[in-house]
C-alpha positions as CSV (number, residue, x, y, z in Angstrom):
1,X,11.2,21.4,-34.9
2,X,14.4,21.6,-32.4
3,X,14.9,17.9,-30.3
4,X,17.6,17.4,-28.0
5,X,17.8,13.7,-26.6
6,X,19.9,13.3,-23.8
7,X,21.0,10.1,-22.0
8,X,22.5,9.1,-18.3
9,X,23.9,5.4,-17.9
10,X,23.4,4.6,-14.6
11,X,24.9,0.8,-14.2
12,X,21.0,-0.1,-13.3
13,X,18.1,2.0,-14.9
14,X,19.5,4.1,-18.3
15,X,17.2,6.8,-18.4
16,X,16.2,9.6,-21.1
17,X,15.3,12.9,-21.3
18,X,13.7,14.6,-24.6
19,X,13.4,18.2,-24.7
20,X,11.9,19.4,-28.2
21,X,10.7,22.8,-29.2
22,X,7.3,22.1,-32.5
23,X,5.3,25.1,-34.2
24,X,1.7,24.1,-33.4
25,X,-1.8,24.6,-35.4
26,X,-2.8,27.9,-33.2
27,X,0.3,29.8,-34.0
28,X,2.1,29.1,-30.7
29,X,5.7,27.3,-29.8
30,X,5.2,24.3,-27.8
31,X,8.0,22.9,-25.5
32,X,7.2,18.9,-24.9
33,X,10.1,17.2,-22.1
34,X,10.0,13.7,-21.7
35,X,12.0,11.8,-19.4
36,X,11.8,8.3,-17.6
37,X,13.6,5.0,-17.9
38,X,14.7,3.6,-21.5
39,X,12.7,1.1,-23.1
40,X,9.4,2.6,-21.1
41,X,7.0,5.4,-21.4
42,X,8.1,8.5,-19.4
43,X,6.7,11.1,-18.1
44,X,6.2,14.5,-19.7
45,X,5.1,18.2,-19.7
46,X,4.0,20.4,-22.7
47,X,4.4,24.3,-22.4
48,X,3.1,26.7,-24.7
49,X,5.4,29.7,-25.7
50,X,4.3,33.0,-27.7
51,X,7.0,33.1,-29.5
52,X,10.1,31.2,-30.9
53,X,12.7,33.1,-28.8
54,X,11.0,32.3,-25.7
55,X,10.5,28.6,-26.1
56,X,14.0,28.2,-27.2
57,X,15.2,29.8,-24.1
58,X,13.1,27.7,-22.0
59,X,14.4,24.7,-24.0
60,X,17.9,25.2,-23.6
61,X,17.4,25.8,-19.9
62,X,16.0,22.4,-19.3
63,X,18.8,21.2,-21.3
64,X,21.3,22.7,-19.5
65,X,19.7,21.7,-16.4
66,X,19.6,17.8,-17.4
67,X,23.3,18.1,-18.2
68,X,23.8,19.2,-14.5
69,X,22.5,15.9,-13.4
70,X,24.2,13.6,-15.3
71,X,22.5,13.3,-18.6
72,X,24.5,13.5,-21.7
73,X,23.7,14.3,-25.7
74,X,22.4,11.1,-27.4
75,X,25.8,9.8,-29.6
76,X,28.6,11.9,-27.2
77,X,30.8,9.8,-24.9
């Protein structure tokens, strides 16, 4: 299992966004992102990949893209 947990402080409303990439029971790679304010229930989104190359692509894309808006990796200033 891969997680990134990102974070953006806004003064107001601190919000997350969770990308992980899990094995699942039917021999496929999922790709859950959850996002939303801290302290609450967010949304989210599961995609189901073929294989492990794929998901991780798609995972580091929505990464990348979070980090484009502000959010930064849980623990980095």
């Amino acid at each position: 299992m891969l997680t990134f947990l990102l974070t953006r402080a806004a003064p107001s409303r601190p919000r997350f966004y969770r990308v992980e990439v899990a094995y699942n029971l039917f021999g496929e790679y999922s790709v859950v992102r959850e996002w939303g304010p801290q302290g609450r229930r967010g949304q989210h989104l599961l995609v189901w990949f073929s294989n492990l190359r794929d998901a991780c692509i798609a995972a580091e894309r929505w990464r990348k893209r979070a980090i484009r808006r502000g959010y930064i990796t849980e623990g980095k200033a």
